[in-house]
Backbone as CSV, one residue per row, in Angstrom:
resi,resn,N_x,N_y,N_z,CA_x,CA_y,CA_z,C_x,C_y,C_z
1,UNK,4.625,2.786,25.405,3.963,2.057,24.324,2.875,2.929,23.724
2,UNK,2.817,2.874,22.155,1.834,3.652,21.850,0.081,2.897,21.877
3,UNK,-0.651,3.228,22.214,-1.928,3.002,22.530,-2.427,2.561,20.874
4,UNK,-3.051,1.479,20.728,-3.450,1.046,19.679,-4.567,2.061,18.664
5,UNK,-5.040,2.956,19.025,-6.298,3.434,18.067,-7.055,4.688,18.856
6,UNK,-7.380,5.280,18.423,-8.528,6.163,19.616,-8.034,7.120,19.883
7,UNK,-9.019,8.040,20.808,-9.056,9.498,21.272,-8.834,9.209,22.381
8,UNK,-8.151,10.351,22.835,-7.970,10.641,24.380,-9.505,10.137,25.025
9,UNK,-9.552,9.979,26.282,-10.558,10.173,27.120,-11.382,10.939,27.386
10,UNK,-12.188,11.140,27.479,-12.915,12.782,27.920,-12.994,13.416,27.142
11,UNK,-14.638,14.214,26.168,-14.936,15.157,25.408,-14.512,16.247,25.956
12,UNK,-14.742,17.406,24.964,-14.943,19.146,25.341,-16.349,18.940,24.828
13,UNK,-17.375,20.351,26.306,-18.075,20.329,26.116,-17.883,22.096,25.767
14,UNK,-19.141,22.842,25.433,-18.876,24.129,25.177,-18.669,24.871,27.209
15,UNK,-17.967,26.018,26.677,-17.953,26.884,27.521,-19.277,27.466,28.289
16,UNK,-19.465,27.111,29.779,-20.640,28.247,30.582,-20.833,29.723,30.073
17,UNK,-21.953,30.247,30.351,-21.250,31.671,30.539,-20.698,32.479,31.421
18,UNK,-20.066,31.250,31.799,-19.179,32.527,33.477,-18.172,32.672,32.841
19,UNK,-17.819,31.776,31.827,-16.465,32.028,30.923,-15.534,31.047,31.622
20,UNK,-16.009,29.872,32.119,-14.910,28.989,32.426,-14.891,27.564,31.617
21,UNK,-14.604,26.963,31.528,-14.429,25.603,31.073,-15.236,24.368,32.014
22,UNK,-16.198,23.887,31.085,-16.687,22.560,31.513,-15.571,20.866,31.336
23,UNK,-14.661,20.543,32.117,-14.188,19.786,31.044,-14.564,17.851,31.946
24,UNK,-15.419,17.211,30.744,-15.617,16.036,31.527,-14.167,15.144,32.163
25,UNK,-14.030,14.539,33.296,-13.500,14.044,33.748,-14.263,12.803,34.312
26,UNK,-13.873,11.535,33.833,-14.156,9.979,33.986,-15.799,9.903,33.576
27,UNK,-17.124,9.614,34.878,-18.248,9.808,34.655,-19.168,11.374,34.749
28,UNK,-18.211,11.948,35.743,-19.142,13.472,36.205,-18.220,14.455,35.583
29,UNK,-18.227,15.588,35.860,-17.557,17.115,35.327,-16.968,17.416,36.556
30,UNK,-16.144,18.300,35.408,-15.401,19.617,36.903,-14.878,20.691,36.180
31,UNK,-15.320,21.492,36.504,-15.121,23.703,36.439,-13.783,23.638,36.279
32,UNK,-13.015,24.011,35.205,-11.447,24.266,35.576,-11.821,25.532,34.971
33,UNK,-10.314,26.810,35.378,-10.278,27.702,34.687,-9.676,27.870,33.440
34,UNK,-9.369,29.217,32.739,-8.721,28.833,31.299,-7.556,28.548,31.642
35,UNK,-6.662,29.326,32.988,-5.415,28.750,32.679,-5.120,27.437,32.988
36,UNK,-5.633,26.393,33.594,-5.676,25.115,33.890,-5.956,24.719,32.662
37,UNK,-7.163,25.353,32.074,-7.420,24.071,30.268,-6.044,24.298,29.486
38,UNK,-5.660,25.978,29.819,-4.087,25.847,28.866,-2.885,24.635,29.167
39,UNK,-3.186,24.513,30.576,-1.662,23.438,31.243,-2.303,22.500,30.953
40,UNK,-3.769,21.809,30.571,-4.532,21.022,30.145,-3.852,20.740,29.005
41,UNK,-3.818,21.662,27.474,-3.888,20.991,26.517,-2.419,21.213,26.269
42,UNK,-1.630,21.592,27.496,-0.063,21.840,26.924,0.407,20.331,27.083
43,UNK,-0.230,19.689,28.274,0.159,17.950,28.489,-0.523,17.374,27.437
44,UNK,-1.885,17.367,27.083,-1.816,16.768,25.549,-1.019,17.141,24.533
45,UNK,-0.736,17.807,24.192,0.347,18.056,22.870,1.663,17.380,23.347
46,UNK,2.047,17.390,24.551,3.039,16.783,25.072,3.046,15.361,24.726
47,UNK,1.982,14.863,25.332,1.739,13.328,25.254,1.543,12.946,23.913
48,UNK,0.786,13.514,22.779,0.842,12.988,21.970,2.331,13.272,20.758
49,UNK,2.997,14.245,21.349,4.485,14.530,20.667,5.021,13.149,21.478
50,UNK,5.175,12.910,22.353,6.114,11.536,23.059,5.391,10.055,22.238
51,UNK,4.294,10.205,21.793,3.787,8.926,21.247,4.551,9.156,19.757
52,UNK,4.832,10.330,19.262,4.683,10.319,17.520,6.349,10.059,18.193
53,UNK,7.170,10.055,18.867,8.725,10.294,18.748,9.410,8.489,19.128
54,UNK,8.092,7.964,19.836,8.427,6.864,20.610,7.866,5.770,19.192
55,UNK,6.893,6.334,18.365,6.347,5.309,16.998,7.174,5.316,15.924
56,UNK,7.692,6.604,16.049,8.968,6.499,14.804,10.087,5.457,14.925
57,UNK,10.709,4.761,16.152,11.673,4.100,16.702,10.923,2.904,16.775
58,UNK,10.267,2.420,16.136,10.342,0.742,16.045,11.073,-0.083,15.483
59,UNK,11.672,-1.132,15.954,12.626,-1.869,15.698,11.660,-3.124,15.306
60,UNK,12.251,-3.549,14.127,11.874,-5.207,13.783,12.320,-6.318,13.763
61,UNK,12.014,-7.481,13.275,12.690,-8.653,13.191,12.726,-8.718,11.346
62,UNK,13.841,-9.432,11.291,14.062,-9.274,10.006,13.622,-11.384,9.721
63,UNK,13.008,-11.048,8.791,12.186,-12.463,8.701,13.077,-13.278,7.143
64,UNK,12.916,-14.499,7.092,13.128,-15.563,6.329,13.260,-14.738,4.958
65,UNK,12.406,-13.726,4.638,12.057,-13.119,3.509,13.646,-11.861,2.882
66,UNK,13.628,-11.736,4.114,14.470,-10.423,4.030,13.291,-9.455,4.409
67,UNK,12.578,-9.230,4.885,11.274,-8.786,4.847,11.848,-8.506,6.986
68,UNK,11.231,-6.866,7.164,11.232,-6.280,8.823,9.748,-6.176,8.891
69,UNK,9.704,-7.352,10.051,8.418,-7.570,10.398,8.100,-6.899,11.856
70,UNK,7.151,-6.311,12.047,7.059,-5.324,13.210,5.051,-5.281,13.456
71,UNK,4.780,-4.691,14.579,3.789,-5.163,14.996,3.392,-3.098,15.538
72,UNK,2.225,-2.936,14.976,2.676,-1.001,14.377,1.066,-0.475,15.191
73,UNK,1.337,0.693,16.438,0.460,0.322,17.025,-0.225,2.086,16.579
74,UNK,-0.577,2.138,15.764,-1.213,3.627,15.404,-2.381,4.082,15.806
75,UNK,-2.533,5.750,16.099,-3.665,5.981,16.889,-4.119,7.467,15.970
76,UNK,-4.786,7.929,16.569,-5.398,9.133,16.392,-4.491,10.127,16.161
77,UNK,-3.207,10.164,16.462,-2.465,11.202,16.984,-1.071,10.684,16.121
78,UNK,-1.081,9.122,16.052,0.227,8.778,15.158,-0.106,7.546,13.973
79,UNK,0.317,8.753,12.732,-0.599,8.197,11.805,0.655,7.619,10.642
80,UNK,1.992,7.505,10.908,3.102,7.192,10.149,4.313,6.983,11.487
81,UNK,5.088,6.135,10.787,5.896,4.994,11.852,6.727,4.326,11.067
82,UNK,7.912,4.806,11.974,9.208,4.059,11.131,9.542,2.686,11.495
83,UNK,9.841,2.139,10.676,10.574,0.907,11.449,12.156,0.765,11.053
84,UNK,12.389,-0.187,11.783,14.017,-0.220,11.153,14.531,-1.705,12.204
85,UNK,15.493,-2.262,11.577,15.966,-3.264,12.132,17.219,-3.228,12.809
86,UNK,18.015,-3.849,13.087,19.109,-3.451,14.093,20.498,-3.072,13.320
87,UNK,20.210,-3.512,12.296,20.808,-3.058,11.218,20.878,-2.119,10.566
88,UNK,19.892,-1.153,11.309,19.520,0.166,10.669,18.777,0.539,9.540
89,UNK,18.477,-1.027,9.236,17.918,-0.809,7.294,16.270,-0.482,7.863
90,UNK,15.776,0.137,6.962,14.015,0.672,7.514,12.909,0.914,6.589
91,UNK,11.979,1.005,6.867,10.784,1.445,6.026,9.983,2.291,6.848
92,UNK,8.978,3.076,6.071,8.467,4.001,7.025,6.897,3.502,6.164
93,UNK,6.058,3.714,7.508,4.373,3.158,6.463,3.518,4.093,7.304
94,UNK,2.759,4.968,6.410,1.708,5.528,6.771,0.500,4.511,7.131
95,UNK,-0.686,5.403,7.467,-2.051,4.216,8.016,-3.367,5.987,6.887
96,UNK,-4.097,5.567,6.198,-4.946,6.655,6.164,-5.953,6.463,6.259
97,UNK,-6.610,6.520,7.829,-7.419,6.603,8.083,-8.183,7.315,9.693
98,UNK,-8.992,7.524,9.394,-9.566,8.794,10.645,-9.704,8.119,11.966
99,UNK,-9.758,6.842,11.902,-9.384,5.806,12.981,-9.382,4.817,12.475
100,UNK,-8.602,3.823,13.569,-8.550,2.475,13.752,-9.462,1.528,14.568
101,UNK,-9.782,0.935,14.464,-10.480,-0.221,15.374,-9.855,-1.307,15.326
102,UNK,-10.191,-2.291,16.279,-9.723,-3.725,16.361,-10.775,-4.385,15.006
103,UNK,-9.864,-5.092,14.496,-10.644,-5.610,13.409,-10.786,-5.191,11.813
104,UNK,-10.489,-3.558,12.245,-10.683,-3.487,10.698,-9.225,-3.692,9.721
105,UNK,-9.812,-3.681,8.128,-8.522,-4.219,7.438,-8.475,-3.221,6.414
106,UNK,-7.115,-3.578,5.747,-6.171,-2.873,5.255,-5.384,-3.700,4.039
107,UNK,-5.166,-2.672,2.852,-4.290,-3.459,2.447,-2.891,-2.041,1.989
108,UNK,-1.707,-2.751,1.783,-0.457,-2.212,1.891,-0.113,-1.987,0.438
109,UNK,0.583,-0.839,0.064,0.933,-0.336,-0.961,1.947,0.489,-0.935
110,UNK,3.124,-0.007,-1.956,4.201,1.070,-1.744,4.138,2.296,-2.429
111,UNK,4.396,3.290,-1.879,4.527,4.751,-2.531,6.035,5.116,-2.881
112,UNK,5.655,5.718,-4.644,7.018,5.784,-5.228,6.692,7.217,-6.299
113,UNK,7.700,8.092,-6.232,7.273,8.823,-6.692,5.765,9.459,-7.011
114,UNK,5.477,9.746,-5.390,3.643,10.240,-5.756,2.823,9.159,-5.829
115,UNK,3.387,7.762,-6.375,2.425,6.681,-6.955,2.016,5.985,-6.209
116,UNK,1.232,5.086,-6.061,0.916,4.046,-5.472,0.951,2.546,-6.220
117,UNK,1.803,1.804,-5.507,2.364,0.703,-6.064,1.864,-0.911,-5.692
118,UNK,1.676,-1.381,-6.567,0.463,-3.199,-5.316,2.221,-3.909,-5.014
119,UNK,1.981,-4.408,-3.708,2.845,-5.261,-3.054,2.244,-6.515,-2.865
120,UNK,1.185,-6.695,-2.139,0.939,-8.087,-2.136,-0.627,-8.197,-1.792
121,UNK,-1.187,-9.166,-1.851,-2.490,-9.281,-1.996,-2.713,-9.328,-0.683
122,UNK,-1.670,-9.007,0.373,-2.464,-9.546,2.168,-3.863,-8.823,2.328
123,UNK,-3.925,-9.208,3.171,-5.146,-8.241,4.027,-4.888,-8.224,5.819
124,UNK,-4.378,-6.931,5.925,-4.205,-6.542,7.303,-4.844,-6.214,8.613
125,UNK,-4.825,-6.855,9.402,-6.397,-6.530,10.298,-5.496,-5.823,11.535
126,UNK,-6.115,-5.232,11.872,-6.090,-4.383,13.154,-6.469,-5.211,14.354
127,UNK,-5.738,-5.361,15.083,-5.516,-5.972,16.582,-5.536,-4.961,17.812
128,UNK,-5.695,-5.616,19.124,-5.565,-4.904,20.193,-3.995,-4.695,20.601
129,UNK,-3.370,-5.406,20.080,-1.675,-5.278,20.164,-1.199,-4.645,19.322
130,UNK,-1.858,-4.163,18.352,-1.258,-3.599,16.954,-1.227,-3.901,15.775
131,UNK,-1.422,-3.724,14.626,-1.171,-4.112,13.290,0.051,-4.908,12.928
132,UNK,-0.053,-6.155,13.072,0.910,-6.718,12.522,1.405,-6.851,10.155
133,UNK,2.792,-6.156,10.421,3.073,-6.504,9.034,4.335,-6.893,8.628
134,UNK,4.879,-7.241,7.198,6.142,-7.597,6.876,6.363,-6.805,5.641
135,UNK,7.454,-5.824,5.658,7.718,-5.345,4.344,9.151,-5.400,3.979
136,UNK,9.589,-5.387,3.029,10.771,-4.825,2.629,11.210,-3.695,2.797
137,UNK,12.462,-3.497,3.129,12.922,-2.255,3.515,13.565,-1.315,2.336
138,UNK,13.754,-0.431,2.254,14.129,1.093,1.537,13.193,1.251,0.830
139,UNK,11.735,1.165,1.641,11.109,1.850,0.441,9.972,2.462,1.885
140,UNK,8.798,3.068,1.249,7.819,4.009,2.091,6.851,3.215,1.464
141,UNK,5.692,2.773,2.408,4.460,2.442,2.004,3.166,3.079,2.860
142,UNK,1.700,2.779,2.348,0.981,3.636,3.005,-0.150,2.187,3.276
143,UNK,-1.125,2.304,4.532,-2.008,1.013,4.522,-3.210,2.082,4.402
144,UNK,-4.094,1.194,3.210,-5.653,1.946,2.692,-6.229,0.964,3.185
145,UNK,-7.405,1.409,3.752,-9.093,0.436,3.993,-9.099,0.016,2.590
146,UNK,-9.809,-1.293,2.977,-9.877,-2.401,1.925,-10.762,-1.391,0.923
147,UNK,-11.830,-0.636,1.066,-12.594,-0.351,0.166,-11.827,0.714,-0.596
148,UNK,-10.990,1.792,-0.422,-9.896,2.642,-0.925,-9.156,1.434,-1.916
149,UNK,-8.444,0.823,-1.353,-7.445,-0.370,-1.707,-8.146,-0.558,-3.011
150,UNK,-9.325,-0.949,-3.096,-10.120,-2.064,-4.414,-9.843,-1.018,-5.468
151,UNK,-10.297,0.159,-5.176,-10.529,0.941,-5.942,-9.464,1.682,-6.668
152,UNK,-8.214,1.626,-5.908,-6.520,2.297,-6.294,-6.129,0.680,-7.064
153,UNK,-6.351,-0.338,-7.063,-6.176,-1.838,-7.556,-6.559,-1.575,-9.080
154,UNK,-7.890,-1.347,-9.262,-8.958,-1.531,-9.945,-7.708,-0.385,-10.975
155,UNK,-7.738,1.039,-10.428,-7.131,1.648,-11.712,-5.997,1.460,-12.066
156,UNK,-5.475,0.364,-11.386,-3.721,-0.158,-12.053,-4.263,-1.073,-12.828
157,UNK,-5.310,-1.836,-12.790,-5.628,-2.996,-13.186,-6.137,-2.561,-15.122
158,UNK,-6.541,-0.990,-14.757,-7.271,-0.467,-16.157,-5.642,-0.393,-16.733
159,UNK,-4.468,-0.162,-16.232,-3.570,0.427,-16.901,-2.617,-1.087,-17.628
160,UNK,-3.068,-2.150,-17.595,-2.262,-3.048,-18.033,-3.500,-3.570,-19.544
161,UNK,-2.568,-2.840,-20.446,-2.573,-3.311,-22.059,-1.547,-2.671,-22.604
162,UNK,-1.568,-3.545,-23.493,-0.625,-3.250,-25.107,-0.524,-2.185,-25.533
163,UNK,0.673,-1.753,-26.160,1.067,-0.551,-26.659,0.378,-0.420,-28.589
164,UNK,0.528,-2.184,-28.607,-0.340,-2.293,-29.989,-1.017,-3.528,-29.504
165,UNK,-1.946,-4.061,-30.693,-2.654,-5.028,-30.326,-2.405,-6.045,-31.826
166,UNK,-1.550,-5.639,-32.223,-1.385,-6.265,-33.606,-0.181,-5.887,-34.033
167,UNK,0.933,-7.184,-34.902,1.928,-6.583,-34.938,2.513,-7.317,-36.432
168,UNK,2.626,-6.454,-37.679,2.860,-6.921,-38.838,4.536,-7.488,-38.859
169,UNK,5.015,-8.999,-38.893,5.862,-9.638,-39.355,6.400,-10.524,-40.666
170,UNK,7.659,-10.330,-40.957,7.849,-11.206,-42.276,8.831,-12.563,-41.412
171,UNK,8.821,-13.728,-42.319,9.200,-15.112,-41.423,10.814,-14.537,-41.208
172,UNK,11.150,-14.812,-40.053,12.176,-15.202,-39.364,12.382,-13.488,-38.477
173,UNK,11.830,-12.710,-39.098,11.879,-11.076,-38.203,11.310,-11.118,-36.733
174,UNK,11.954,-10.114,-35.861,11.590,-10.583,-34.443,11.291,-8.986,-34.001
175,UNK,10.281,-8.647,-33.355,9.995,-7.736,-32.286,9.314,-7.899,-30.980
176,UNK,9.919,-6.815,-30.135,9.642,-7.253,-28.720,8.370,-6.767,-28.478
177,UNK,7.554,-7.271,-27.753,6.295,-7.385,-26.958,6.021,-6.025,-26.350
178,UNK,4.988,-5.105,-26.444,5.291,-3.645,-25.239,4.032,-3.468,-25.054
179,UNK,4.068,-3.033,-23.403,2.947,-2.672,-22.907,2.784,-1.180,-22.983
180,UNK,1.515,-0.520,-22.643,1.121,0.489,-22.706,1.929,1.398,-21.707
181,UNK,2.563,2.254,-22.083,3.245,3.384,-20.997,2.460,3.698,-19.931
182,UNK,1.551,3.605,-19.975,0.961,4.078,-18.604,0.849,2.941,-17.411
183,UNK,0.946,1.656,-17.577,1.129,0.533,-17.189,2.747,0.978,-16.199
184,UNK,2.792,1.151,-15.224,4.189,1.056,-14.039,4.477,-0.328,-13.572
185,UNK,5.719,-1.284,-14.592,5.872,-2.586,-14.151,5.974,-2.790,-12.455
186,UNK,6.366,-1.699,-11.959,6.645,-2.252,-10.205,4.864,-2.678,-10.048
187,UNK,4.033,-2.841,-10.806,3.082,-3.686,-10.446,2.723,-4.878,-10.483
188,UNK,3.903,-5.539,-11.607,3.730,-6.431,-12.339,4.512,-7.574,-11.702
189,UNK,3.676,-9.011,-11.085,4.959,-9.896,-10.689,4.831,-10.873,-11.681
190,UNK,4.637,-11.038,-12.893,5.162,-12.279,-13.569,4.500,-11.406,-14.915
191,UNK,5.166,-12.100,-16.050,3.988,-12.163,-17.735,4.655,-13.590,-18.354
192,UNK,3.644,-14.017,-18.718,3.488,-15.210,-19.452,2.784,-15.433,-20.898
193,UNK,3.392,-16.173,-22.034,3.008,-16.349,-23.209,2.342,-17.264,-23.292
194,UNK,0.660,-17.749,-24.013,0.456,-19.024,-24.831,0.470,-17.997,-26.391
195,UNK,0.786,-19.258,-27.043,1.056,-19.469,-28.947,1.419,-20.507,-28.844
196,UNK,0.960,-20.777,-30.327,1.356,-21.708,-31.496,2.858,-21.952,-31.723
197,UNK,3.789,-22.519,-31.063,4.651,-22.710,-31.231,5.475,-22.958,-32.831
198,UNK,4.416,-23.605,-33.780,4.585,-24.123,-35.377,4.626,-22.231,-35.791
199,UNK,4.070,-21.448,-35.540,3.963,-20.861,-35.806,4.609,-18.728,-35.908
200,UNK,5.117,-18.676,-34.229,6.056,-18.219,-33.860,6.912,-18.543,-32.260
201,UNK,7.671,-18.053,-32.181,8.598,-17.967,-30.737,8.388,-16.651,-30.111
202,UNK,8.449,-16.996,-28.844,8.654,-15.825,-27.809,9.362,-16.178,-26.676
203,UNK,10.769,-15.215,-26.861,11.546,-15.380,-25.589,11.093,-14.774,-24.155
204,UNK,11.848,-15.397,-23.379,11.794,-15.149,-21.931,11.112,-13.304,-21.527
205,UNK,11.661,-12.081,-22.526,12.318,-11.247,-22.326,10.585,-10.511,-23.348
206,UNK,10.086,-11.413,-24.013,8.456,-10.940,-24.644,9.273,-10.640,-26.157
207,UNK,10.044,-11.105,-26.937,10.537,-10.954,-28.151,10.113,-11.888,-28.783
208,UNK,8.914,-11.692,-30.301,8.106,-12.565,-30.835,8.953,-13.037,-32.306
209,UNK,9.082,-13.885,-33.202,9.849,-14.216,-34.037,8.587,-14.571,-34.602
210,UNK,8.507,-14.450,-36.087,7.452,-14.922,-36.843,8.278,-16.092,-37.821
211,UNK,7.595,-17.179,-37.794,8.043,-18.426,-38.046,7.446,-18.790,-39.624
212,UNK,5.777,-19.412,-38.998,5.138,-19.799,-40.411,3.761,-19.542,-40.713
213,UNK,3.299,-20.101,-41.372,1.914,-19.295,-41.583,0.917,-17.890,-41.797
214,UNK,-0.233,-17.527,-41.950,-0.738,-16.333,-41.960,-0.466,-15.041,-41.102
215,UNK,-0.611,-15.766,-40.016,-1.294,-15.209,-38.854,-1.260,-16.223,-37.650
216,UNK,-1.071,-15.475,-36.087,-0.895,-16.181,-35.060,-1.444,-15.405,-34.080
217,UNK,-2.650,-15.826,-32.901,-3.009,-14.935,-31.785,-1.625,-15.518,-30.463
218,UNK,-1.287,-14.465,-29.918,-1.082,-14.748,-28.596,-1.249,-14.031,-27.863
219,UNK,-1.463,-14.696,-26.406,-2.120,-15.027,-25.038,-1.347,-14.305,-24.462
220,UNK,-1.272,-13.141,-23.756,-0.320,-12.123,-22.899,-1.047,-12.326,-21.346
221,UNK,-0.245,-13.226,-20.307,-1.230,-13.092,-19.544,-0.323,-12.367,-18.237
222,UNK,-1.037,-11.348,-17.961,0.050,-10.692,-17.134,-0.234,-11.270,-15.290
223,UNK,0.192,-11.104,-14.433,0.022,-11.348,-13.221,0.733,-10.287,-12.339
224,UNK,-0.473,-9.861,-11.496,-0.363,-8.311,-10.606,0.524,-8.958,-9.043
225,UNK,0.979,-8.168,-8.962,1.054,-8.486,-7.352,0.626,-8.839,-6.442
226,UNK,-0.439,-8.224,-6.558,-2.258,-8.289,-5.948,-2.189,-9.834,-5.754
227,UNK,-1.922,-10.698,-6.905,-2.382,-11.832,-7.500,-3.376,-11.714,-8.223
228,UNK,-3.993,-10.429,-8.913,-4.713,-10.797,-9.988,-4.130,-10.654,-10.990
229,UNK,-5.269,-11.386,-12.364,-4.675,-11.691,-13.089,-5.066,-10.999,-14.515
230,UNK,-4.655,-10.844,-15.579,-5.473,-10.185,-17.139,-4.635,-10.864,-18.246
231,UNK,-5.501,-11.602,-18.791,-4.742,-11.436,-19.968,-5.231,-10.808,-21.210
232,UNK,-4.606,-10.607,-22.248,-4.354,-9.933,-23.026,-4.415,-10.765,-24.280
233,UNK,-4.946,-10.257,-25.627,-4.725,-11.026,-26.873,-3.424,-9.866,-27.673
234,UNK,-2.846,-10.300,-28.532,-2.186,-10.108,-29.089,-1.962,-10.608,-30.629
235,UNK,-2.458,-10.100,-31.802,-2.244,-11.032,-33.373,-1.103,-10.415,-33.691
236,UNK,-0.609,-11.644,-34.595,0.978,-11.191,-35.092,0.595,-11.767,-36.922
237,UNK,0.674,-10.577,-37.710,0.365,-11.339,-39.197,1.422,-11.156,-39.576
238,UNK,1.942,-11.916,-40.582,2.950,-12.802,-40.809,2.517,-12.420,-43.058
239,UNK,4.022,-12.180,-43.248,4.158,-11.529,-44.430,4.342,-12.280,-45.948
């Protein structure tokens, strides 16, 4: 089992000058020589290669969702962990951070091409059993400290507007709705219209029809994954 968080046991202290190794053991010390610290740190590299080989092989439960839910016990030494279900289907999720503790939180983000993508608004806490989570499989995600998280949120959050903010129509002509290119919909879980219905239509799909009158504002209200929310104005003048 991989050990939830933390450093080995026992600091290095500096070298005597007899030229041997101080190395603490439990409360007191003991003198080893160099070739003992070498068979020393050849079993750490050992041990922590058997933790990174034994974290990659987690198996999950595949939940109500379609979603492999697994319980991810990362340390100092294993900082990415596969999972996979018996089915073979998997996800792999990094952790970035210089440690773990019991308690602290996290939130989850999928990585896609370089990017970082919002999945869901959880908030992940760190346990003595392990990080419990649920993701969907074929994709790679990474878990950021909440304060990282706000801040990678915050600049998806700058990237959702309009490609225009105004859009010249004559009655019965229709164009579709567009957001700003820099806006990556895998952020996006819903968009919703208010308007004046007397005035124009908008299908399912953000395609505006200009109906009657001058001029019409509408209400673009988008909804993040996150669960937050922006909306957006939009005028449509009418010919």
């Amino acid at each position: 089992t991989v050990p939830s968080g933390g450093t080995s046991s026992g600091g290095m202290t500096p070298a005597p000058s007899g030229g041997s190794t101080v190395v603490a053991v439990g409360g007191g010390s003991a003198v080893t020589t160099g070739t003992e610290k070498k068979e020393a740190e050849k079993k750490e590299d050992g041990a922590a290669k058997e933790q990174s080989e034994s974290a990659a092989a987690v198996v999950g439960e595949v939940s109500k969702k379609g979603e492999i839910s697994a319980s991810l016990k990362f340390s100092s030494e294993v900082k990415e962990i596969k999972v996979e279900d018996k089915a073979g289907n998997s996800y792999s999720i990094k952790i970035e951070a210089d440690e773990i503790k019991t308690g602290d939180k996290f939130k989850v983000f999928e990585v896609k091409d370089g990017k970082y993508l919002l999945v869901n608004g959880n908030t992940y806490i760190a346990a003595e059993n392990g990080l419990a989570v649920s993701l969907k499989s074929g994709a790679d995600y990474v878990l950021l400290s909440e304060e990282s998280a706000k801040a990678q949120a915050e600049k998806i959050t700058e990237t959702v507007k309009l490609s225009k903010e105004s859009l010249t129509l004559t009655a019965g002509k229709s164009r579709k709705i567009k957001f700003d290119t820099a806006l990556d919909m895998g952020n996006v879980k819903k968009v919703s219209y208010v308007y004046n219905k007397n005035k124009v239509s908008i299908s399912k799909v953000g395609v505006v029809t200009a109906k009657s009158g001058k001029s019409a504002t509408v209400k673009v209200k988008v909804v993040l994954k996150n669960g937050q929310t922006k909306t957006l104005k939009l005028k449509v003048v009418m010919k």
